[in-house]
matplotlib code that plots the C-alpha trace (Angstrom):
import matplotlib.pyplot as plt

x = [-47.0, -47.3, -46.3, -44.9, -41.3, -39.1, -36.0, -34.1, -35.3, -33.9, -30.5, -30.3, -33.4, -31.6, -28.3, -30.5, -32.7, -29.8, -28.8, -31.9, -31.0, -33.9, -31.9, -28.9, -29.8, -31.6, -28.2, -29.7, -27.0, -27.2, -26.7, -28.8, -31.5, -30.6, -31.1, -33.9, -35.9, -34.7, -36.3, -39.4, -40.0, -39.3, -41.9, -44.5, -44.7, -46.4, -44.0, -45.3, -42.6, -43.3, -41.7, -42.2, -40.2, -36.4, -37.1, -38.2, -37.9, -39.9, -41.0, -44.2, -43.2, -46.1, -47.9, -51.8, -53.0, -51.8, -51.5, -52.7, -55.0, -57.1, -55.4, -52.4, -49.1, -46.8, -43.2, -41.8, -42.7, -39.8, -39.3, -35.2, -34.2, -35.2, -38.5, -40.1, -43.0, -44.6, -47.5, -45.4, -45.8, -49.8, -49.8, -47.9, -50.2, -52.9, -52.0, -51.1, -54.7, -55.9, -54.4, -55.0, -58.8, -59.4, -58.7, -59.2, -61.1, -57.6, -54.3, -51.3, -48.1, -45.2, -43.4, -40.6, -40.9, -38.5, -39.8, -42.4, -42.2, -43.8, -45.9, -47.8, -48.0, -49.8, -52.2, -53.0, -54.0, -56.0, -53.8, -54.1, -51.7, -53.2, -50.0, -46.1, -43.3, -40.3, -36.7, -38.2, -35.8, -32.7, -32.4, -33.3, -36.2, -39.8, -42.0, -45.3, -48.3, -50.5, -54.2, -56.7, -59.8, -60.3, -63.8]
y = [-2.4, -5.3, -4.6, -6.8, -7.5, -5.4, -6.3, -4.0, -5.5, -9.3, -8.5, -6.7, -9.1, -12.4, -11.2, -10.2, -14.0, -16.3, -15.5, -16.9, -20.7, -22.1, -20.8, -21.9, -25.7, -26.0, -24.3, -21.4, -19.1, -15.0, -16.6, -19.3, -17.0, -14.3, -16.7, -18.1, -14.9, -13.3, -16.6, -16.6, -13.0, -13.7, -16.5, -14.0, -16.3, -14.5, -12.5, -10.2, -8.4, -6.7, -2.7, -1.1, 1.9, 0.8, -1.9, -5.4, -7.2, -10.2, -12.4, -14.8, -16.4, -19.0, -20.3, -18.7, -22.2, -25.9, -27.5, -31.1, -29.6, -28.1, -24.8, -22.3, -23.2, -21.2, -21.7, -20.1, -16.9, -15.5, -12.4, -11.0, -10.9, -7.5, -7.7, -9.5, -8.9, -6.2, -8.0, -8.9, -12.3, -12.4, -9.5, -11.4, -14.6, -12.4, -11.2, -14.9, -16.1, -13.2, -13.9, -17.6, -16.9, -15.9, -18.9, -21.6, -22.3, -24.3, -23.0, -25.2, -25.3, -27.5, -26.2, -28.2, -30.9, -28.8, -25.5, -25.4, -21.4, -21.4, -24.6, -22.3, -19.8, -21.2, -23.1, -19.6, -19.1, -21.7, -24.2, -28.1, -30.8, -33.1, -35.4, -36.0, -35.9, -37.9, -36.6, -34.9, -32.1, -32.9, -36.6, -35.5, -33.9, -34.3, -31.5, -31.7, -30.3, -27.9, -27.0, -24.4, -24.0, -20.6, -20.2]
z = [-18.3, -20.9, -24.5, -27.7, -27.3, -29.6, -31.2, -29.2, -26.1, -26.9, -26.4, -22.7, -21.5, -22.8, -20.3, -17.4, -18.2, -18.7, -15.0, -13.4, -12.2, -13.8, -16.8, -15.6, -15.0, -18.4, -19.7, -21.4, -21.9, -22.8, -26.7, -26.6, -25.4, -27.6, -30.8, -29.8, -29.0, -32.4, -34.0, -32.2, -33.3, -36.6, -37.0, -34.8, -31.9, -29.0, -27.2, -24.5, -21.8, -19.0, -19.1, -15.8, -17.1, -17.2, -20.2, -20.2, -17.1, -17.5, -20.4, -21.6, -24.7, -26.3, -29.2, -28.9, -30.3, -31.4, -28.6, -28.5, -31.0, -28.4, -27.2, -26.4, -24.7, -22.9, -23.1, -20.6, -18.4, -16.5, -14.7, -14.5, -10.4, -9.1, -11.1, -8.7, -6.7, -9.1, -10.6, -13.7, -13.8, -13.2, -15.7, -18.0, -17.5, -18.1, -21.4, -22.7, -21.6, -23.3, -26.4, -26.6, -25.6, -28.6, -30.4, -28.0, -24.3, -23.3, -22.2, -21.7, -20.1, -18.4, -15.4, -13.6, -10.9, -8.5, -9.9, -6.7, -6.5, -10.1, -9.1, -6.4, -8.7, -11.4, -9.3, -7.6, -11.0, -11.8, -13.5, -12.3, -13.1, -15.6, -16.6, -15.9, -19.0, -17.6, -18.4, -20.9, -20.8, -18.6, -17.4, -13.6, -14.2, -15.1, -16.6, -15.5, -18.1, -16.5, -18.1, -17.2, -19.2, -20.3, -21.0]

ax = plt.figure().add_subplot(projection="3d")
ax.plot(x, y, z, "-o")
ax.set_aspect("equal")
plt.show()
């Protein structure tokens, strides 16, 4: 099930997160993760987790509008190994296009030239590639932007 992510939550999701090696190239460690989150909920970004019973497994943290003026952005979506395969991450797409639908007809989103898993993903969900951000990030790699209109 989808629900708001709770303080208590930030802590044991952050650990089970910072493991993933998207997490590990970026060098997002259990900390790093753990501050951030507890910053983000403090300035009531949108912070959505996915609970199948045993606490948060997966995360879609995002901004509902903003972007380029136009629409929402989502900063990252990531489900914690073992929480695969559930219907977490369309679930938690879902909620974020939800959420930015009310505001905007645009959602936005960068995902990571090697990242082809969530590449496939997203385009199975209607996302296209509409621009490249060189080294934006880390020096060997290029986020590209991803756009689906909403509405």
């Amino acid at each position: 099930m989808i629900r708001a992510l709770a303080t208590a939550d930030i802590a044991p999701l952050a650990g089970r997160l910072a493991t993933l090696p998207l997490m590990v190239r970026y060098r997002r460690t259990r900390e790093a993760i753990e501050l951030d989150l507890g910053a983000a909920l403090a300035r009531s970004d949108g912070l959505l987790v996915w609970d199948a019973g045993s606490g948060a497994d997966g995360l879609c943290w995002f901004q509902p509008s903003g972007t380029l003026g136009l629409g929402g952005y989502l900063k990252l979506l990531a489900i914690a190994t073992g929480g695969e395969g559930r219907g977490a991450g369309a679930a938690l797409l879902a909620g974020f296009e939800a959420a930015v639908a009310t505001h905007s007809r645009h959602a936005f989103l960068l995902v990571s030239d090697f990242n082809h898993g969530a590449q496939r993903f997203y385009q199975r969900h209607g996302y296209r590639e509409v621009g490249r951000l060189p080294a934006l990030v880390l020096p060997d790699v290029d986020e590209l932007v991803l756009w689906k209109r909403l509405r």
